[in-house]
C-alpha positions as CSV (number, residue, x, y, z in Angstrom):
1,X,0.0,0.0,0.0
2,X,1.5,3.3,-0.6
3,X,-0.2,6.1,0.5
4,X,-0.3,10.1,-0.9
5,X,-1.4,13.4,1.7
6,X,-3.5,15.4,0.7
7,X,-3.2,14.8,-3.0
8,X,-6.9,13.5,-4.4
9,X,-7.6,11.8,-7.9
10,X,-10.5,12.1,-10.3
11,X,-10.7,9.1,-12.4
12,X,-14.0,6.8,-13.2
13,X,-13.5,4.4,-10.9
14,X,-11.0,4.6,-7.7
15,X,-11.7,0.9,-7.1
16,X,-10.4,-1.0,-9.3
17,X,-9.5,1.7,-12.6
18,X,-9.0,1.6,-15.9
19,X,-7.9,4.7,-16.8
20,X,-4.9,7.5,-16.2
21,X,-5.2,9.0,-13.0
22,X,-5.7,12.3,-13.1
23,X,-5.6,15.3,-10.0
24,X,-8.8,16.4,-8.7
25,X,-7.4,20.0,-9.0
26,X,-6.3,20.6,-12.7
27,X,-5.8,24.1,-12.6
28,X,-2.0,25.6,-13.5
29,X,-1.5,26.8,-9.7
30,X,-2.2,23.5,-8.1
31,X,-0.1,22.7,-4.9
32,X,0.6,19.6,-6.3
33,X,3.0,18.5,-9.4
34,X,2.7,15.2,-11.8
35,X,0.0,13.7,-14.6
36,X,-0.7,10.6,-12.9
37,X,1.7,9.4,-15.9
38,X,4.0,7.7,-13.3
39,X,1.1,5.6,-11.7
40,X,-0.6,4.3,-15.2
41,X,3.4,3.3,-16.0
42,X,2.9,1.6,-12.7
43,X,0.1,-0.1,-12.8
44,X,0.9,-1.9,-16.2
45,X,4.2,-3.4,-14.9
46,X,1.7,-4.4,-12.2
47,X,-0.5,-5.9,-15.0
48,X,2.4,-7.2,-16.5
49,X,3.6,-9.2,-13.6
50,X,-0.2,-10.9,-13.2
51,X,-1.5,-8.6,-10.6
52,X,-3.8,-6.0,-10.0
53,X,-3.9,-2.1,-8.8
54,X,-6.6,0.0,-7.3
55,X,-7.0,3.4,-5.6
56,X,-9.3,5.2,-2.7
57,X,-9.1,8.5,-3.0
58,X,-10.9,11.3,-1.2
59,X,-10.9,15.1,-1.5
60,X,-8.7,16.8,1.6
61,X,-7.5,13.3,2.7
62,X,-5.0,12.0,-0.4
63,X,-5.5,8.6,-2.0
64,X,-4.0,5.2,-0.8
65,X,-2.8,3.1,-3.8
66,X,-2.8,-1.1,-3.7
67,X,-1.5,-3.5,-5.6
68,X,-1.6,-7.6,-5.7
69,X,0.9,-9.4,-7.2
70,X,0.8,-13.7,-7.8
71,X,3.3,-15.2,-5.8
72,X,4.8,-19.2,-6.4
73,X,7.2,-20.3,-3.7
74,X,9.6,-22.2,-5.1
75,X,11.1,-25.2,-4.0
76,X,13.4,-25.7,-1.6
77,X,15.9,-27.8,-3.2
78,X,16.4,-25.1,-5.7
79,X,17.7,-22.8,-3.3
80,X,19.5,-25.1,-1.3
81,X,21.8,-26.1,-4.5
82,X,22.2,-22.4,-5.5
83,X,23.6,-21.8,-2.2
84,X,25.7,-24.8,-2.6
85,X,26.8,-23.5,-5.4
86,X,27.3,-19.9,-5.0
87,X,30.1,-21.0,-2.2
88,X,32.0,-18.3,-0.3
89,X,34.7,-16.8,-2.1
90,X,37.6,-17.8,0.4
91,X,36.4,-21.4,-0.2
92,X,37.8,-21.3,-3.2
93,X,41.7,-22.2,-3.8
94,X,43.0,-21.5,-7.2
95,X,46.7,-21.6,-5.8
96,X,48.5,-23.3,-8.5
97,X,46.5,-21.5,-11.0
98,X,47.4,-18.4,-13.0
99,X,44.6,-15.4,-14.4
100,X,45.5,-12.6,-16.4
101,X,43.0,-9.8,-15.6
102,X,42.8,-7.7,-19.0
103,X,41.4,-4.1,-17.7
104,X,42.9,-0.8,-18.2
105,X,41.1,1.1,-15.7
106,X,43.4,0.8,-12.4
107,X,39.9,1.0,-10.1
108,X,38.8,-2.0,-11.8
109,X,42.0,-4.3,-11.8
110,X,42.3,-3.5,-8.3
111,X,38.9,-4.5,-7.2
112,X,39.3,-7.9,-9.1
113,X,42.5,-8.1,-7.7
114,X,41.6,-7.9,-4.1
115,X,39.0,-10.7,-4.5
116,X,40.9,-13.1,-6.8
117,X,44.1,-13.0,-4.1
118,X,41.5,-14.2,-1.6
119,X,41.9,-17.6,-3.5
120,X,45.9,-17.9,-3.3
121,X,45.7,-17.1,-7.6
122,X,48.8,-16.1,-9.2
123,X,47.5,-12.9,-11.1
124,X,49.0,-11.2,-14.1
125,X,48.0,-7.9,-15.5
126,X,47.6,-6.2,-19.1
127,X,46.6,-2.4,-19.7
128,X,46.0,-2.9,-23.1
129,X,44.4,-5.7,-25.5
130,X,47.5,-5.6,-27.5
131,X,49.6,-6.6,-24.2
132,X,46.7,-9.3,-23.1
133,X,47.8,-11.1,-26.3
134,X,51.7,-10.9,-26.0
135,X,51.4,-11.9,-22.2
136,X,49.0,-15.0,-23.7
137,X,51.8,-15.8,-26.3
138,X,54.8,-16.0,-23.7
139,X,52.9,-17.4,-20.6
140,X,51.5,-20.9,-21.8
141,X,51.0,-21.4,-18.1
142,X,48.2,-18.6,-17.9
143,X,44.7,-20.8,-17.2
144,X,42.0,-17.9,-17.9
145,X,41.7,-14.4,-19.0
146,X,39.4,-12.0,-17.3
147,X,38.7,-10.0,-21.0
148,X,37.4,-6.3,-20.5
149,X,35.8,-5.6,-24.1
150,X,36.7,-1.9,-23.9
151,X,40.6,-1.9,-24.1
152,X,42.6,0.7,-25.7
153,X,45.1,-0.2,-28.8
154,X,43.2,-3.4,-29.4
155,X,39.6,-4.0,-27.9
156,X,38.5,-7.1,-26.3
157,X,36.8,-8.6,-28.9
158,X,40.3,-8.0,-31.0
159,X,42.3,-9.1,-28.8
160,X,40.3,-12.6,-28.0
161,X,40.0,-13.3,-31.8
162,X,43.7,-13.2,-31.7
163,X,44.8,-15.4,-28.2
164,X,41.9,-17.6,-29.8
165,X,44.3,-18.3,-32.9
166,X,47.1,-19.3,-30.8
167,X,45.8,-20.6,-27.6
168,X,42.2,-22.1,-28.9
169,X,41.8,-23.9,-25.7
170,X,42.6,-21.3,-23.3
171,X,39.1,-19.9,-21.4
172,X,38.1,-16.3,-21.8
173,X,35.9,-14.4,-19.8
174,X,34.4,-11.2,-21.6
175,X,33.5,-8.7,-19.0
176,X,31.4,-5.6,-20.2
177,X,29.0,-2.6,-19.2
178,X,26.8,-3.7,-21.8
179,X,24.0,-6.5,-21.3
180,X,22.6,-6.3,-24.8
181,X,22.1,-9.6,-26.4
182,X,24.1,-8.0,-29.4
183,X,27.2,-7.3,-27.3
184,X,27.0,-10.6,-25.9
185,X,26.8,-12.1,-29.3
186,X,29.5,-10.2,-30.4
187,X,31.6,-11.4,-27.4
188,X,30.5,-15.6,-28.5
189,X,31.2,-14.5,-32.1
190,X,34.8,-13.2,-31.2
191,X,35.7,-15.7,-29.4
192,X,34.7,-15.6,-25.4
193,X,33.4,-18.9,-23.5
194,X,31.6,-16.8,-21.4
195,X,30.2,-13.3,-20.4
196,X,29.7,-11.2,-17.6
197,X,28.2,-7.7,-17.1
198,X,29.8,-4.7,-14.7
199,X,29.0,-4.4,-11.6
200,X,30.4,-7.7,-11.4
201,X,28.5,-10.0,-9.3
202,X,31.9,-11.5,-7.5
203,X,29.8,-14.4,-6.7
204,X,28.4,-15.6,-10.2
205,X,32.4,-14.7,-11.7
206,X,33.7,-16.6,-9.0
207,X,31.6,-19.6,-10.4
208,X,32.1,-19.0,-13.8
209,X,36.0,-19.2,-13.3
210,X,35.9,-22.2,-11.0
211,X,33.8,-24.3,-14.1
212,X,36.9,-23.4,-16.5
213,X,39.4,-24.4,-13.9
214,X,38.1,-27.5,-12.8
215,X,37.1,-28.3,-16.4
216,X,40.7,-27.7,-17.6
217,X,42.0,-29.8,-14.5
218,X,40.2,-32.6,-15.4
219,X,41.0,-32.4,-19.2
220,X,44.9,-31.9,-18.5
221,X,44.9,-34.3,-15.0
């Protein structure tokens, strides 16, 4: 319930409406600002979602708005594995493994940084996609590239074509601000085995990596 002082509505029916609310005072020096825009927005997510919205509204005592909305608990062996599998990040031990973090903002790097020492992992770092690639080339011993797509001299998607050519099997991790389909098309077309959007969730990346690692343990073991 969400409730509005003061501020009445003039609509054909407060119950359960149908149309765009609209103030009971209309005139250009009204005390209070807004179409009622926001609240017809509103009540189609509301729609949307399989629920329902209604008003009560009274002159000199503001309206109170209500919504419903359809709700399925899940079961609880879904959320038991996701916890399972969404482990703490200082579970993890990737001490005889080596990342190379491609990101040339210094904010970034550093924030990957402190999270990825928590696991013991020997981390190497390129500024530039042009550098990722050299540093791929001369380190066969790298096990995973965190790829940032918007890299100066040569971009992410560049740069991955290229480490693909020489080190097909080595995973790739395309990190972007951008959570377009397109962009994470373009990512799979250049050459990335998998995809995640800034903010990072630490969590999910810490997953991702740890699929590639054991993956490549168990192919080279």
């Amino acid at each position: 319930m969400l409730g509005i002082q003061a501020l009445a509505l003039r609509t054909t029916s407060c119950r359960k409406y149908s149309t765009v609310f609209i103030q009971a005072d209309s005139s250009a020096t009204r005390k209070y600002g807004g179409s009622g825009l926001g609240l017809a927005i509103s009540k189609g997510f509301v729609e949307m979602l399989g629920g329902q919205m209604w008003a009560d509204s009274d002159i000199g005592q503001g309206s109170c708005f209500y919504f419903t909305l359809p709700y399925v608990k899940g079961r609880k062996a879904h959320v038991v594995e996701k916890v399972e599998r969404q482990k703490p990040v200082e579970e993890y031990n990737w001490s005889n493994r080596h990342i190379l973090i491609a990101e040339d903002d210094k904010f970034s790097f550093k924030f990957l940084e402190n999270y990825l020492r928590r696991t013991n992992v020997n981390i190497m770092h390129a500024e530039t996609g042009r550098q990722a690639v050299e540093l791929c080339m001369a380190n066969p011993n790298i096990d995973l590239v965190l790829m940032d797509i918007q890299m100066p001299e040569m971009n992410g998607y560049e740069a991955t074509t290229e480490i693909k050519k020489h080190c097909a099997q080595l995973p790739i991790i395309a990190q972007t601000a951008n959570a377009i389909a397109e962009e994470k098309d373009k990512c799979f077309d250049a050459g990335c085995d998998d995809f995640v959007t800034k903010p990072i969730n630490m969590k999910e990346l810490f997953v991702k990596i740890n699929k590639f690692l054991v993956t490549k343990e168990v192919v080279t073991g």
